[in-house]
Structure formats: C-alpha cells, structure tokens
C-alpha positions in Angstrom: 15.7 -10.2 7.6 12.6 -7.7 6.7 10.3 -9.6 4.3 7.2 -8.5 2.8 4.2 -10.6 1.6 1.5 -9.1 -0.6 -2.0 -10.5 -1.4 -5.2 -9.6 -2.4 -4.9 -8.4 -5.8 -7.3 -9.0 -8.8 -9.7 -8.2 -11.3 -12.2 -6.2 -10.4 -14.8 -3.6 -12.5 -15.4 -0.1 -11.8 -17.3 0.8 -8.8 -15.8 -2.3 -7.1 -13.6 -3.1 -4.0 -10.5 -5.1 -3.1 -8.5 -5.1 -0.4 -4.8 -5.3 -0.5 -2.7 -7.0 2.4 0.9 -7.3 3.6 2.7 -9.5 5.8 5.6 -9.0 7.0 8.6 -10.8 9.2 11.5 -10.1 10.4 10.8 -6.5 12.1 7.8 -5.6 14.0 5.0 -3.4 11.7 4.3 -1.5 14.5 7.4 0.0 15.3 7.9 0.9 11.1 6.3 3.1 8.7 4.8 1.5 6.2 3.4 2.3 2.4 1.4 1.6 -0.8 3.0 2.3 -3.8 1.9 1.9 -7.2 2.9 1.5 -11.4 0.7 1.5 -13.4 1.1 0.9 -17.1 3.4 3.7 -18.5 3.5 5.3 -15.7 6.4 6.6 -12.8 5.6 4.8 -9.6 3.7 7.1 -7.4 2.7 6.9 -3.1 -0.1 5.7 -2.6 -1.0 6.1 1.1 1.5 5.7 3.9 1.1 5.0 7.8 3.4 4.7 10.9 0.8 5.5 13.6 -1.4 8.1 14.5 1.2 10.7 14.5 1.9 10.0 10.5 -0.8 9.1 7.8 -1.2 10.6 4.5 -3.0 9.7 1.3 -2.5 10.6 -2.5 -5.0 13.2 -3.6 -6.4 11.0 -6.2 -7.4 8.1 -3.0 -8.2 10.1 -1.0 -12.0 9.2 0.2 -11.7 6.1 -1.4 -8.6 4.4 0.2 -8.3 3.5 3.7 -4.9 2.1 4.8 -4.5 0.5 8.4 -2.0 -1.8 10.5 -3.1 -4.6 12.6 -0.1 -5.2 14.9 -1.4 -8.3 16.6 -0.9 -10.2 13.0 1.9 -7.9 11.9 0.5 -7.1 8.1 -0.4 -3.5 6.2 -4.0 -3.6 4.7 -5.0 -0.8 1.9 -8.6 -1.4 1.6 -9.7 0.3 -2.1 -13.3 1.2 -2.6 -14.9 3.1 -5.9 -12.4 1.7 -7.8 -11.6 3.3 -11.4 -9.9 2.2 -14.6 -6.7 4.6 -13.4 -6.3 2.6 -10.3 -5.0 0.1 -12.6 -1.7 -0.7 -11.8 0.9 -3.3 -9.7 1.1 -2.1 -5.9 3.7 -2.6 -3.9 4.0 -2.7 0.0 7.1 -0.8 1.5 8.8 -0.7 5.0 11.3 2.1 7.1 11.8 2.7 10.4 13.0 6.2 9.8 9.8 8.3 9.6 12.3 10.7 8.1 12.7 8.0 5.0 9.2 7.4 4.6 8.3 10.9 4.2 10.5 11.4 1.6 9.2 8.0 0.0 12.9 6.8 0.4 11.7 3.2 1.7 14.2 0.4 2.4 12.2 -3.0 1.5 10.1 -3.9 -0.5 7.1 -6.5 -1.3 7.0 -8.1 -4.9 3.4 -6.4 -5.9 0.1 -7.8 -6.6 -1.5 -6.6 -10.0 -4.8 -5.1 -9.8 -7.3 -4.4 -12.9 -10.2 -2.5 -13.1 -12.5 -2.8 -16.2 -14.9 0.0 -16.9 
C-alpha cells in the first residue's frame, strides 16, 4: 500500500525558508513521479512543482527561482525546498505519487499525503 508522509511545515515570515519533505512506503520514489500541490485559503488547488527524473521536472511560474524540488532515492522521500518565501505561498501542501508520467502530467495523481500547513507573515 502507497503511503505518503509529509513534514516540515510552519510559520515562517517573508523572505524566509522552509523545506518540505515526503516519505513514502510501499512503492519505490524512484520509479514514480512525484508532486507538490498546494490550497491556499480560498483558493483551487494548484501544481506546485513536479519530478520523476531528469527526463520530467517542471515548476509553477509563480516558484519558479525560488522552489527547488528533488528526490533522494536512498531514503525514499520528495523534498520541495522554498526559499524567498511570500504571504501568497500561504497555503496547505500536499505531496502526490503516479507511476504513469502520463498521469502526472495531466496532474491526475493517484495518492496522496495529508498536507503540512505553511504560513508566511509579511
């Protein structure tokens, strides 16, 4: 059974950094593609950044500079490392897991983590 573990959320004022992680089990993360999603107050959930390997990586325009995402295979967890964070990166985020690229392109991910918050004060 897929399971995914999130940590690393927080509070954290603008400018700042946090890094998210996700662990999974039950499949191996380097044989999936994997994603940040996020929903923020109000808001529709949006992609944040997804990876499978070199052949797939892709970040949201509004990340893009700032947000680095990146497997490690050897301990089987997704990180999304968030610098210059702003008030509108305020939201829950959400790890994700496919092993059709085909479904992760098209954001149509089977499993899901359960979200860590993250806050950013101005």
């Amino acid at each position: 059974q897929v399971q995914l573990v999130e940590s690393g959320g927080g509070s954290v004022q603008a400018g700042g950094s946090l890094r998210l992680s996700c662990a999974g089990s039950g499949y191996l993360i380097s044989t999936y593609c994997m994603g940040w999603f996020r929903q923020g107050p109000g808001k529709e959930r949006e992609v944040v950044a997804a990876i499978r390997s070199a052949d797939f990586t892709r970040y949201a325009d509004s990340v893009k500079g700032r947000f680095t995402i990146s497997k490690d295979n050897a301990e089987n967890t997704l990180s999304l490392q968030m610098n210059s964070l702003n008030p509108d990166d305020t939201a829950m985020y959400y790890c994700a897991a496919d092993f059709s690229l085909q479904r992760c392109v098209s954001n149509q991910y089977n499993y899901w983590g359960q979200g860590p918050q993250v806050t950013v004060s101005s």
